[in-house]
C-alpha positions as MATLAB code, in Angstrom:
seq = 'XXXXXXXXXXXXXXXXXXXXXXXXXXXXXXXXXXXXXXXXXXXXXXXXXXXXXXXXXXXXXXXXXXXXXXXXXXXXXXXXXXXXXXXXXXXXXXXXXXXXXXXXXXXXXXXXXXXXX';
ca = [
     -88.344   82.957    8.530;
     -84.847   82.145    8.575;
     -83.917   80.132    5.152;
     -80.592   78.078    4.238;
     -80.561   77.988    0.228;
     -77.911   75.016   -0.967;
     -76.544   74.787   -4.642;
     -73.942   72.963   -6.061;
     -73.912   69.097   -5.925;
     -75.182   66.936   -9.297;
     -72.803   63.404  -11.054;
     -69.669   63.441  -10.626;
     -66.881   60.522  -11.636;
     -65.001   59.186   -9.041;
     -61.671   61.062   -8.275;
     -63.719   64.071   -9.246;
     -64.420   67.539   -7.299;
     -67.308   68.982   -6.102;
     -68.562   71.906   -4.285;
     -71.295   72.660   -2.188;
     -72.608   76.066   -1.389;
     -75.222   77.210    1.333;
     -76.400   80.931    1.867;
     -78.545   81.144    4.859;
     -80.737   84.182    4.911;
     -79.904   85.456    8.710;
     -78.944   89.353    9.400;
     -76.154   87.940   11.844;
     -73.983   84.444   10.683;
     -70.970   85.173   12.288;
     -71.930   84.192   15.903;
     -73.668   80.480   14.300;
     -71.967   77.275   14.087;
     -72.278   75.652   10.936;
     -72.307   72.149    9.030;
     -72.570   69.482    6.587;
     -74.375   66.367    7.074;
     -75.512   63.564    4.592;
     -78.073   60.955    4.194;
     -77.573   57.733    1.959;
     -80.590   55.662    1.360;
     -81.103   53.617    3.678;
     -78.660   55.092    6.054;
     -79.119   57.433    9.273;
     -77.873   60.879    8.298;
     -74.616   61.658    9.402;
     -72.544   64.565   10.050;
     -69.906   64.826    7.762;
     -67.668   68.045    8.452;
     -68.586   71.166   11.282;
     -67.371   74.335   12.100;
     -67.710   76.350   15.277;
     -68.496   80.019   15.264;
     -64.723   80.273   16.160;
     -63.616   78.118   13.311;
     -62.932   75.304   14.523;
     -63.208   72.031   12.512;
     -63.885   68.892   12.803;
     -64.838   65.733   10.013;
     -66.271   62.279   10.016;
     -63.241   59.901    9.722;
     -64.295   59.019    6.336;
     -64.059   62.467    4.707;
     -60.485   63.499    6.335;
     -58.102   65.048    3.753;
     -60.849   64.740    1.229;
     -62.887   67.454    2.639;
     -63.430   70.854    3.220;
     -65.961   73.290    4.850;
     -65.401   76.911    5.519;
     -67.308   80.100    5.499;
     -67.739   83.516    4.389;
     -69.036   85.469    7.166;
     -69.670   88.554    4.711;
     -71.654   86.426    2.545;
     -73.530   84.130    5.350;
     -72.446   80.989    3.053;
     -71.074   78.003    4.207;
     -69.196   75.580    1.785;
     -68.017   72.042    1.450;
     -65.289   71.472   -0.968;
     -65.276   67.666   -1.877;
     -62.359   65.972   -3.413;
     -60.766   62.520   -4.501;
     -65.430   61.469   -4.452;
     -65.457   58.133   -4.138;
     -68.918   56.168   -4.983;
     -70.041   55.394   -1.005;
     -69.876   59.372   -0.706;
     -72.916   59.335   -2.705;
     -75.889   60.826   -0.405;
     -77.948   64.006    0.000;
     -76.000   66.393    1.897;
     -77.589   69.292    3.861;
     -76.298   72.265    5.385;
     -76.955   73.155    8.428;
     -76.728   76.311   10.875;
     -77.562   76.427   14.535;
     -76.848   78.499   17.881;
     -77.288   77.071   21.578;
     -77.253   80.213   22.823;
     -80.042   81.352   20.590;
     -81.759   77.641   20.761;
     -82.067   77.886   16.949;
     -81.376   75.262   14.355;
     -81.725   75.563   10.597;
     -81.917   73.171    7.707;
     -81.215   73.181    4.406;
     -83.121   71.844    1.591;
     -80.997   68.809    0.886;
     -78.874   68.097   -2.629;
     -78.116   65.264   -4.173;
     -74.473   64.238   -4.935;
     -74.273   61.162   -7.012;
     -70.733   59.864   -7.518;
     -70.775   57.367  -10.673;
     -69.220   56.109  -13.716;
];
């Protein structure tokens, strides 16, 4: 049983930094695309920043320039460096991991990020 294990997240001011970590638990991560999506309440969940197995990126318009992911293949961990938070960031993010080829797709368990005064 594959398993994606997030940390990171938690209060933050706004202006502030955060960063989001996700190891997934697969013998092979190089060949997986991976991402970031988010959930406010009340609100669909959205994807907020993806990269390809190739590493190529792409981000939700609101995130651009504020944003990061990347990955460590060597480490199978994804991450999502957050900066300049602003409160309507605010959401549960998840990680995610997932192959077309290999008709797989894995979740993460969700954290909160709470950006506040």
């Amino acid at each position: 049983q594959v398993q994606l294990v997030q940390s990171g997240g938690g209060l933050v001011q706004p202006g502030g930094s955060l960063r989001l970590s996700c190891a997934a638990s697969l013998s092979i991560f190089s060949g997986y695309a991976v991402g970031w999506y988010r959930q406010a309440p009340g609100k669909q969940r959205e994807l907020v920043a993806a990269m390809s197995s190739g590493g190529n990126t792409n981000y939700a318009d609101s995130v651009k320039g504020r944003f990061t992911i990347s990955r460590d293949n060597a480490k199978k961990t994804v991450y999502l460096q957050m900066n300049s938070l602003k409160p309507e960031d605010t959401a549960v993010y998840y990680c995610n991991v997932h192959s077309t080829m290999r008709r797989v797709d894995y979740w993460g368990q969700g954290t909160q990020v709470t950006v506040s005064l």
